[in-house]
C-alpha positions as CSV (number, residue, x, y, z in Angstrom):
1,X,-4.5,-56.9,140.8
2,X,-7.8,-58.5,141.3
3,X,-9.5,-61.5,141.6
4,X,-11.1,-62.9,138.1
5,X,-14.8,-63.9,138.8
6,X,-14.9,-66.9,136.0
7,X,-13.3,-70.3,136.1
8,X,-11.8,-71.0,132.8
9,X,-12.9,-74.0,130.8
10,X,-12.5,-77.2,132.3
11,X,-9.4,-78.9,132.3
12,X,-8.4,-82.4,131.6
13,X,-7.0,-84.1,134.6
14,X,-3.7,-85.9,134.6
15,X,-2.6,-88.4,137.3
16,X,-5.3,-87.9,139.9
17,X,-3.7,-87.7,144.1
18,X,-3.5,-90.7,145.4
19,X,-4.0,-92.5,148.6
20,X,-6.5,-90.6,150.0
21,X,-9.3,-88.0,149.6
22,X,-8.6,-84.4,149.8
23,X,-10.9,-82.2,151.2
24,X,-12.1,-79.4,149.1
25,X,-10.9,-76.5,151.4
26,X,-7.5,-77.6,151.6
27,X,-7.5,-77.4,148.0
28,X,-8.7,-73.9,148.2
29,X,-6.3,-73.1,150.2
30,X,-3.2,-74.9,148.4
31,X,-4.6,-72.8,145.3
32,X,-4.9,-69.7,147.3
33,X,-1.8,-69.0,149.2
34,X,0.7,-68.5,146.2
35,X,-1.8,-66.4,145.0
36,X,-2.2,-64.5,148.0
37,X,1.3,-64.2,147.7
38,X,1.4,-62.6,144.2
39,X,-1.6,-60.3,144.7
40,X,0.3,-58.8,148.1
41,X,3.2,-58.4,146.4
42,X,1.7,-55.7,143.8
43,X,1.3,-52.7,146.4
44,X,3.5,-54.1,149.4
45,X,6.2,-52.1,148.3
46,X,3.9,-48.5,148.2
47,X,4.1,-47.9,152.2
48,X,7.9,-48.9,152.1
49,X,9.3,-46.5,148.7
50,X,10.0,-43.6,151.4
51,X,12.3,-45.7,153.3
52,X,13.7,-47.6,150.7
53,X,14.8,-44.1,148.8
54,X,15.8,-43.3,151.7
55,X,18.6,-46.5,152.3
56,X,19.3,-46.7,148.7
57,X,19.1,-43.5,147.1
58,X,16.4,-44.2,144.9
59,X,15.1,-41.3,142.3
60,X,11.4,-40.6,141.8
61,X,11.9,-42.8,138.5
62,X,13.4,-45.6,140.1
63,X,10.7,-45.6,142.9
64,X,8.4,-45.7,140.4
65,X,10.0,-49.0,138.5
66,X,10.1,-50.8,141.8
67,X,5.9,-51.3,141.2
68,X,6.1,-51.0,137.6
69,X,9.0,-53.9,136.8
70,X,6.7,-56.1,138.7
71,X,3.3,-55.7,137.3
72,X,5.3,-55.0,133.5
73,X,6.8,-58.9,133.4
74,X,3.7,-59.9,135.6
75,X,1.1,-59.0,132.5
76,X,3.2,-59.6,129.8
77,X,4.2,-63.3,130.8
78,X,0.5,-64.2,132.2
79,X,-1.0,-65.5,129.4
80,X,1.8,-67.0,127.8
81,X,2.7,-69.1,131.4
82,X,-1.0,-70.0,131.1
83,X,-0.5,-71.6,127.3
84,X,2.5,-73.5,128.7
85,X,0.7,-74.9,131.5
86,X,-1.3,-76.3,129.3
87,X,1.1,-77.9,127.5
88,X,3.6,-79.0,130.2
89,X,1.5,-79.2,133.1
90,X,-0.3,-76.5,135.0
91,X,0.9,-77.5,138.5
92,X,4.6,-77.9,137.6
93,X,4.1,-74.5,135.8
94,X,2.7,-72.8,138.9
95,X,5.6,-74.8,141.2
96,X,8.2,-73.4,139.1
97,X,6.8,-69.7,139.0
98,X,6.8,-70.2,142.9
99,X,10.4,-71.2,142.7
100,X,11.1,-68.1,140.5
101,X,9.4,-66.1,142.7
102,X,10.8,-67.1,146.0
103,X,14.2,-66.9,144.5
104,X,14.0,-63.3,143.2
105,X,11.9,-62.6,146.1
106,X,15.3,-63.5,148.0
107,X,17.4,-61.5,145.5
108,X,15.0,-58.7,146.5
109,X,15.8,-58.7,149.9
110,X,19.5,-58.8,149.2
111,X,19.4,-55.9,146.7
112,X,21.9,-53.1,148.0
113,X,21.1,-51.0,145.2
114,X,18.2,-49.3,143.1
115,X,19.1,-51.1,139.6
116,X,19.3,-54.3,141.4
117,X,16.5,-54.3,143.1
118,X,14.2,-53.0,139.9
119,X,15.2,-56.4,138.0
120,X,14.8,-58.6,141.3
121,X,11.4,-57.1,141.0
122,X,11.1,-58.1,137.3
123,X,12.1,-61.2,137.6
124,X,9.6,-62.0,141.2
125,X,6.5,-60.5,138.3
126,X,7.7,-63.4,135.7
127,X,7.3,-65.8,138.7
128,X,4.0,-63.9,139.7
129,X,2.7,-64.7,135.9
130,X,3.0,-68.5,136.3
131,X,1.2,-68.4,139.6
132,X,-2.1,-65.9,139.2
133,X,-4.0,-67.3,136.1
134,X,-3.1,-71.0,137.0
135,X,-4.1,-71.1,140.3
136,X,-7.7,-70.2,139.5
137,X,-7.5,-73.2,136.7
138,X,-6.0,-75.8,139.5
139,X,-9.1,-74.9,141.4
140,X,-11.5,-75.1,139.3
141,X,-10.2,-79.2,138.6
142,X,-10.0,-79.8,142.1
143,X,-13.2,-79.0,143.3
144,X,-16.4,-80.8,142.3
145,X,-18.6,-78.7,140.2
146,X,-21.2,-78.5,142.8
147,X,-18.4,-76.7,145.0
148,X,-16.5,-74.9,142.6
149,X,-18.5,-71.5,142.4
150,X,-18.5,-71.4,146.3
151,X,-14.8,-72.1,146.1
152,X,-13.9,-69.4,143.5
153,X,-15.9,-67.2,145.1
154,X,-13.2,-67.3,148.4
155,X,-10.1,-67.1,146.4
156,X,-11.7,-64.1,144.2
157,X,-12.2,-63.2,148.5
158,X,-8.3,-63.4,148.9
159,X,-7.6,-62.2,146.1
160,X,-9.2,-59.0,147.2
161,X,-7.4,-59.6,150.7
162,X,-4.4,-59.5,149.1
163,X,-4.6,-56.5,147.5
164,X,-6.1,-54.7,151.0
165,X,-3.4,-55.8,153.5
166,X,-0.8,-55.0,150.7
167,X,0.6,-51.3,152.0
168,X,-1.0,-52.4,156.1
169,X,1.4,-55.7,156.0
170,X,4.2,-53.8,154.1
171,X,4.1,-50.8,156.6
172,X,3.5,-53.1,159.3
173,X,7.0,-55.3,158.6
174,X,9.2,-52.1,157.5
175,X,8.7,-50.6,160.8
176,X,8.8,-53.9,162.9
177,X,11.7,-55.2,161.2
178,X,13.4,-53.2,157.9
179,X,12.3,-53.4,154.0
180,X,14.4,-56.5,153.1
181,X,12.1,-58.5,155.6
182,X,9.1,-57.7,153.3
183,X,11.1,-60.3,150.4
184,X,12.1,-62.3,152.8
185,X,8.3,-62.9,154.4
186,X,8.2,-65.0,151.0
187,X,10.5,-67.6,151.6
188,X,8.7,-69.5,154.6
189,X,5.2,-68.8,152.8
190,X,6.5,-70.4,149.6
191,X,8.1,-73.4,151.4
192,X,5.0,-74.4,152.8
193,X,2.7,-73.5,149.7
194,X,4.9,-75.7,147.7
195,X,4.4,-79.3,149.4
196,X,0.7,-78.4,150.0
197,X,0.2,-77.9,145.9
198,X,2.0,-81.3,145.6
199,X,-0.2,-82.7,148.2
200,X,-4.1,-81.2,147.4
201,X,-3.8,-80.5,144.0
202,X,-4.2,-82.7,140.7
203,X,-2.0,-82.1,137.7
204,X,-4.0,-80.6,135.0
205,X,-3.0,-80.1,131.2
206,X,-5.7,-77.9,128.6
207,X,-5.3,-78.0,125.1
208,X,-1.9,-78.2,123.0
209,X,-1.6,-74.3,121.4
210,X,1.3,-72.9,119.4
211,X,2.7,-70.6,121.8
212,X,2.9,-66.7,120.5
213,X,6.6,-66.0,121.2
214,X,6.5,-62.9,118.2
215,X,2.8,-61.7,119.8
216,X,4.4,-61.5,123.4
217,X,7.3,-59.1,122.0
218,X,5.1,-56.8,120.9
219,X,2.7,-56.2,123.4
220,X,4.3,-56.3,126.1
221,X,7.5,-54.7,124.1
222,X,4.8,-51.7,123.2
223,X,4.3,-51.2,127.0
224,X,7.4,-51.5,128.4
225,X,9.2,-48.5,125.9
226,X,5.8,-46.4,126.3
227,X,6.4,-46.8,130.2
228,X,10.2,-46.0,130.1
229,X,9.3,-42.9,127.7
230,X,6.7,-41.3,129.9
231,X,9.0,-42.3,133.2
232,X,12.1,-40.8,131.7
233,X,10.4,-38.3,129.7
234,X,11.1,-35.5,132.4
235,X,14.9,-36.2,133.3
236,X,16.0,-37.0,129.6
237,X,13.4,-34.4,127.9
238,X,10.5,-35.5,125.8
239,X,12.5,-34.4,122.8
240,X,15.5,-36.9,123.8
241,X,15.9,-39.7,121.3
242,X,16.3,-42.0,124.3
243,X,12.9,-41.1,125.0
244,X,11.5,-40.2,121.5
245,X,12.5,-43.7,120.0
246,X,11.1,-46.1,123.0
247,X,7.4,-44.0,122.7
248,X,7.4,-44.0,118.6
249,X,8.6,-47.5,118.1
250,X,6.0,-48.5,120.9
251,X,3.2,-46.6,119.1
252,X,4.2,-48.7,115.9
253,X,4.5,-52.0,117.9
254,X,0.8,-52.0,118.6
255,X,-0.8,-51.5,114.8
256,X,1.9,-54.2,114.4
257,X,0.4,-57.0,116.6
258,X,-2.8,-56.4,115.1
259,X,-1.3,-56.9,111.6
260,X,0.8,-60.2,112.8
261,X,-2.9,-61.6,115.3
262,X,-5.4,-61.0,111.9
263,X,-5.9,-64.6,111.1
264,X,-4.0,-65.9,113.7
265,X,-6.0,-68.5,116.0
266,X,-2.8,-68.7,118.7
267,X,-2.2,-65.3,119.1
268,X,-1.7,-64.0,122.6
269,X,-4.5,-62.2,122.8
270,X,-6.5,-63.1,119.9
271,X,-8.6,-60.6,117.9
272,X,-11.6,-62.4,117.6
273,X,-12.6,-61.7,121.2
274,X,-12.7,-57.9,119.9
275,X,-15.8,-58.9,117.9
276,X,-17.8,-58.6,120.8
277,X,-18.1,-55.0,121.9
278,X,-18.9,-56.0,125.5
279,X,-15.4,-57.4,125.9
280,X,-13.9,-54.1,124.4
281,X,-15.8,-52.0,126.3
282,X,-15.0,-53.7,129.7
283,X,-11.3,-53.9,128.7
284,X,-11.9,-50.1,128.2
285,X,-13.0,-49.3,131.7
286,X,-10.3,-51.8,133.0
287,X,-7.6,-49.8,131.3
288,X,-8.4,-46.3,132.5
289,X,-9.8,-47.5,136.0
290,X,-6.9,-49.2,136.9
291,X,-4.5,-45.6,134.9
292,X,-6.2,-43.3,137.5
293,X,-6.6,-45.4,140.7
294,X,-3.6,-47.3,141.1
295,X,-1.3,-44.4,139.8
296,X,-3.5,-42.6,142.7
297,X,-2.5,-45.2,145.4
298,X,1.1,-45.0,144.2
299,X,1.7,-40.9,145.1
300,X,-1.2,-40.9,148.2
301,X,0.9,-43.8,150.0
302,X,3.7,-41.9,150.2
303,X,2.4,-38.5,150.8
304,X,0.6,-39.4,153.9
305,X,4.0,-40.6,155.1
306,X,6.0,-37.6,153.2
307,X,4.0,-34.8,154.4
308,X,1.7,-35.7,156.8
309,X,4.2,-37.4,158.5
310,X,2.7,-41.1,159.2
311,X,5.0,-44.1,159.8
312,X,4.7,-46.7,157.3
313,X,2.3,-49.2,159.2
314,X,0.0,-45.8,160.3
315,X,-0.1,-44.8,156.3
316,X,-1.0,-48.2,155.6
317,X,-4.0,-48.5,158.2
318,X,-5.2,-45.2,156.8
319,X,-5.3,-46.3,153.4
320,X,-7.8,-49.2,154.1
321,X,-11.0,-47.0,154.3
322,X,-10.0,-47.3,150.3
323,X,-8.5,-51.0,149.4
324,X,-10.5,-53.0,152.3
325,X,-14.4,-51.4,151.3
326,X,-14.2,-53.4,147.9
327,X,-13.9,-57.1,150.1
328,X,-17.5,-55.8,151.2
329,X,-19.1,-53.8,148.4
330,X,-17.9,-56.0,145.8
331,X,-19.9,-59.3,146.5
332,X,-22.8,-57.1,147.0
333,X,-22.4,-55.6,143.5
334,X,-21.9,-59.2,142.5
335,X,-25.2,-60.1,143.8
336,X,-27.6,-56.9,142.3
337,X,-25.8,-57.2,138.7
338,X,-28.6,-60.1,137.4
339,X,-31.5,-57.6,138.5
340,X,-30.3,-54.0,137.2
341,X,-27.6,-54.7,135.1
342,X,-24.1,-54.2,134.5
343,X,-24.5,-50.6,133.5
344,X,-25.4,-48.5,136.2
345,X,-23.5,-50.2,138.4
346,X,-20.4,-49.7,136.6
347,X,-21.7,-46.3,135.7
348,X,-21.9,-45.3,139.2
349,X,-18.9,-46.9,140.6
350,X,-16.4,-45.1,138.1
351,X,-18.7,-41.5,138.9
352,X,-18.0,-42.3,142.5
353,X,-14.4,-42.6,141.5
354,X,-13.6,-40.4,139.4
355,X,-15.4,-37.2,142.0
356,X,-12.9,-39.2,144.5
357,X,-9.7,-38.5,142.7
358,X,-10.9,-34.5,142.1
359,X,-11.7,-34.7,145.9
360,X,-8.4,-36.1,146.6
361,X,-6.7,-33.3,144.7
362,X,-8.4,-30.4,146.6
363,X,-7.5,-31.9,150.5
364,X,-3.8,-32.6,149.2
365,X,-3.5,-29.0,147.6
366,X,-4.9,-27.2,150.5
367,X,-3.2,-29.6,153.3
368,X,-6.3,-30.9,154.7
369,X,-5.4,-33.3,157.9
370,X,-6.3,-37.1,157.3
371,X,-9.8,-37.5,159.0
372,X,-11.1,-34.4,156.2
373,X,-9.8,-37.9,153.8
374,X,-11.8,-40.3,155.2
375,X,-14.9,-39.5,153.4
376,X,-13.0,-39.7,149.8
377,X,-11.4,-42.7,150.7
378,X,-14.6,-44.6,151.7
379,X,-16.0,-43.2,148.4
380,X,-12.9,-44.3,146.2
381,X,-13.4,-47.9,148.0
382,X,-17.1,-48.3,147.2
383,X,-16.9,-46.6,144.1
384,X,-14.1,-49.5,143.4
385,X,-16.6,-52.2,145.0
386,X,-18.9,-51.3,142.6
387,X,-16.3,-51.9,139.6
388,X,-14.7,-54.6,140.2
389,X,-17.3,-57.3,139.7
390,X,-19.7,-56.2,136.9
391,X,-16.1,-54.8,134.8
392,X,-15.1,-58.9,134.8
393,X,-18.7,-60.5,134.0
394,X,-19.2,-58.0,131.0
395,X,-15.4,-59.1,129.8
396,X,-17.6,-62.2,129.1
397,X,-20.8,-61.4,128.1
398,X,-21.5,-62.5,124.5
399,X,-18.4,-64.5,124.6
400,X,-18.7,-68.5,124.2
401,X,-17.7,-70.7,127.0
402,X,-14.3,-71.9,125.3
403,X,-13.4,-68.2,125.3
404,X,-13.8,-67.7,129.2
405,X,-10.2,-68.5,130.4
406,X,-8.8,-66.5,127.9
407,X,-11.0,-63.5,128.1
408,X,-10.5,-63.6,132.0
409,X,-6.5,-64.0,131.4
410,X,-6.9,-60.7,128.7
411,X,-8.7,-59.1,131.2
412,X,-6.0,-59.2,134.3
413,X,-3.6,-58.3,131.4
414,X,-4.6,-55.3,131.0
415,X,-5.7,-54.3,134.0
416,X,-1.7,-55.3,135.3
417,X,-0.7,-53.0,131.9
418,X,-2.9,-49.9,133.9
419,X,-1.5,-50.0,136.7
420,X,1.9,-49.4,135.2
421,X,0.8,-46.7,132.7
422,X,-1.1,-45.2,136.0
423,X,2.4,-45.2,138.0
424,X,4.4,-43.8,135.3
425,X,2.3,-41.2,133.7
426,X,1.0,-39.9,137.2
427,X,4.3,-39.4,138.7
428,X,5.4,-37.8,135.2
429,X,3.0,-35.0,135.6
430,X,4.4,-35.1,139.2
431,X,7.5,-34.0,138.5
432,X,6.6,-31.6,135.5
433,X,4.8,-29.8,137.8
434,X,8.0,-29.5,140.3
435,X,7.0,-32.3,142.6
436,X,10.0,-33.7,144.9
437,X,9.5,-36.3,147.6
438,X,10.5,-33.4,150.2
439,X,7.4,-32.4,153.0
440,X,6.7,-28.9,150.7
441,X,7.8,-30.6,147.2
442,X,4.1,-32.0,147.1
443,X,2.4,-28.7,146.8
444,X,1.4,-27.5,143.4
445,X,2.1,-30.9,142.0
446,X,0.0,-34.0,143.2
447,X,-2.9,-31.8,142.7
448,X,-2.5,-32.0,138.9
449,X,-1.0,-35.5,138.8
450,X,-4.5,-37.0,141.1
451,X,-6.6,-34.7,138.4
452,X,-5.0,-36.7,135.6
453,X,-6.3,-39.9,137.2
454,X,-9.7,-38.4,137.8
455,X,-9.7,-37.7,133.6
456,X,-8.4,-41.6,133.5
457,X,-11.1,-42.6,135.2
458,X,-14.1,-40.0,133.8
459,X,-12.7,-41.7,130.6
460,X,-14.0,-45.2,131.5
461,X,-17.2,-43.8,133.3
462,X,-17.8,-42.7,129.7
463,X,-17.3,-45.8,128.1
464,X,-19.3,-47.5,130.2
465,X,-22.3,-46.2,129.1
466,X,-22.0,-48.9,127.0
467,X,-21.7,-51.5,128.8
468,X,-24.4,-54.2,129.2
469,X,-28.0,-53.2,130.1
470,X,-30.2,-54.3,132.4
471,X,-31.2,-58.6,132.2
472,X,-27.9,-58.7,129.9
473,X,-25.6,-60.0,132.1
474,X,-23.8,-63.2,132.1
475,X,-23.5,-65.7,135.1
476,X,-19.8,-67.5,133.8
477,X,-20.0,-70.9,134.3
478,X,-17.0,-73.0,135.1
């Protein structure tokens, strides 16, 4: 969901552009748009669920699986799309996940029912994968060195702006136009970002490595049944077998990966990078950060179009005292990190966030009116700010340079995992607690489902007391 702040390691270049020079911000942007694209794509759908229930008669659950079959596929194919782009070609792997995802992005739009429309949407994140972590690899090749920080630096920027105008440009388009026109926005975007990544950026290839098929299965197998369990775990009953098996056999899956990665140098996600507590730590925080705030953003989307009555572009605008402060707070963050450390700054963020989500659950349960929200949000959007950039330089810190891309790629994994664990298990405590997507069927149960996020994210302000100290963090170099 957002930007990584490292270039990976540099790539070898294959069959430089010819016939003329290409100037290093239309290379940024050839590298940026697609991107933009898949970052928007995460929470575009969260001002538009009400409406789309509403035409297709979705269930809570199925709302739910609109977001979570896109970030699923998106996290679990991510870092293998980035091993075969370095085998086949990272350009013509990020030109055929655009194709994938303007095609299901198509099928989206043309989805007259819930099922159909759940594996458009897992099919548009497997496009997503092949786009995200290779863009930031094409840019780094096609910039000079000199440039390339500067030039990271704006696509981590839109990135970031991606995420922001997600719900505004979602809300915006359902109420101009319908929900199918969100999808369907794609299509010109992808048929001019195709011809410009052709025209501005190099082919690049990395080194040759086995590709983890067996390692892929069970990770992103172990999510995907512990998602369906908690989603269906109050319609089936946590008892059910169809529940039961999906959350047992994904508790086995993951003491299996570890089993199958020991030894293993071209595993997925490869164990050795666990050696360094910094990177665990920070993969920590990014796990229960992104459990409590995104699962947050799921259920307050809709409630301030549910019960409070907001059209979808007005529930989006409100929403951006909250996704739009990180574009500002995080650069600053970025900035103070060298002089007091990646601690306190982390600490504080996730405090900020965490008295947020309690803060949250108090105006929701007593039906305060939005401006009485305006406060929490700004403090869930610095408190974010704050996060964002320290969380992905102490992924790295102690790690050596060949390790960056795939640190960085681990990283957005599991972040991506988060927000579909969030999404499931918030709106699970949802509905145990009677919720229904009804102006009244909010009271008595967001409250608990927003203080479940708050423990998420009190969970990672713990672990980040050990984080980095103070003159311990790492500038990533390209």
């Amino acid at each position: 969901m957002t930007a990584l702040d490292t270039a990976p390691a540099a790539p070898v270049d294959v069959g430089p552009t010819r016939g003329w020079h290409v100037p290093v911000w239309l290379a940024v942007v050839a590298a940026s748009v697609p991107m933009f694209m898949a970052t928007l794509d995460n929470l575009v759908m969260t001002s538009a669920l009400p409406v789309i229930r509403a035409d297709l008669g979705s269930s809570v659950g199925q709302l739910s699986w609109f977001v979570n079959a896109y970030t699923l596929s998106f996290a679990t194919f991510m870092l293998p799309a980035a091993t075969l782009g370095d085998r086949l070609g990272r350009r013509r792997m990020m030109l055929v996940g655009l194709t994938v995802f303007t095609l299901a992005s198509i099928a989206s739009a043309l989805s007259t029912t819930s099922e159909a429309l759940i594996a458009a949407r897992a099919v548009q994140g497997l496009g997503a994968a092949a786009i995200m972590p290779l863009s930031l690899t094409l840019l780094a090749s096609a910039v000079p060195p000199a440039r390339r920080a500067a030039a990271i630096g704006i696509w981590g920027g839109v990135s970031g702006l991606g995420v922001a105008l997600g719900p505004v440009i979602g809300g915006a388009v359902v109420e101009g136009v319908s929900w199918q026109a969100i999808f369907w926005l794609n299509v010109p975007v992808a048929l001019v970002a195709g011809p410009l990544l052709l025209l501005a950026i190099r082919e690049s290839r990395g080194t040759w490595q086995r590709l983890d098929v067996a390692g892929v299965l069970m990770l992103g197998g172990a999510v995907f049944l512990g998602v369906w369990g908690i989603v269906h775990g109050n319609d089936d009953g946590w008892s059910d077998p169809r529940v039961l098996v999906p959350l047992v056999v994904a508790a086995l899956l993951l003491p299996a990966y570890v089993l199958w990665a020991r030894g293993r140098s071209y595993a997925v996600l490869p164990l050795r990078l666990f050696s360094s507590r910094n990177f665990s730590v920070a993969n920590v925080i990014a796990l229960f950060f992104t459990i409590g705030m995104f699962g947050t953003v799921f259920l307050l989307a809709q409630y301030l179009q549910i019960v409070q009555g907001y059209t979808p572009l007005e529930a989006g605008v409100r929403t951006l005292p909250w996704t739009a402060a990180p574009m500002v707070v995080a650069p600053i963050a970025g900035a103070l990190a060298p002089r007091v450390g990646l601690r306190p700054l982390l600490s504080i963020g996730l405090v900020m966030q965490t008295a947020s989500l309690v803060w949250f659950a108090v105006l929701t349960e007593t039906g305060a009116a939005y401006p009485a929200f305006v406060p929490a949000l700004l403090l869930a959007g610095v408190g974010m700010g704050l996060t964002f950039a320290p969380m992905a330089t102490a992924v790295l810190d102690g790690l050596p340079d060949s390790d960056f891309a795939i640190a960085s790629s681990a990283n957005s994994t599991v972040r991506e995992f988060g927000v579909a664990i969030g999404v499931a298990l918030l709106t699970a405590v949802f509905l145990a607690n009677g919720g229904e997507l009804t102006p009244f069927g909010y009271d008595g149960a967001i409250g608990p489902a927003l203080l479940t996020g708050a423990a998420a994210v009190a969970i990672a302000a713990v672990a980040s007391a050990f984080a980095p100290g103070r003159g311990k963090a790492v500038s990533p170099r390209a």
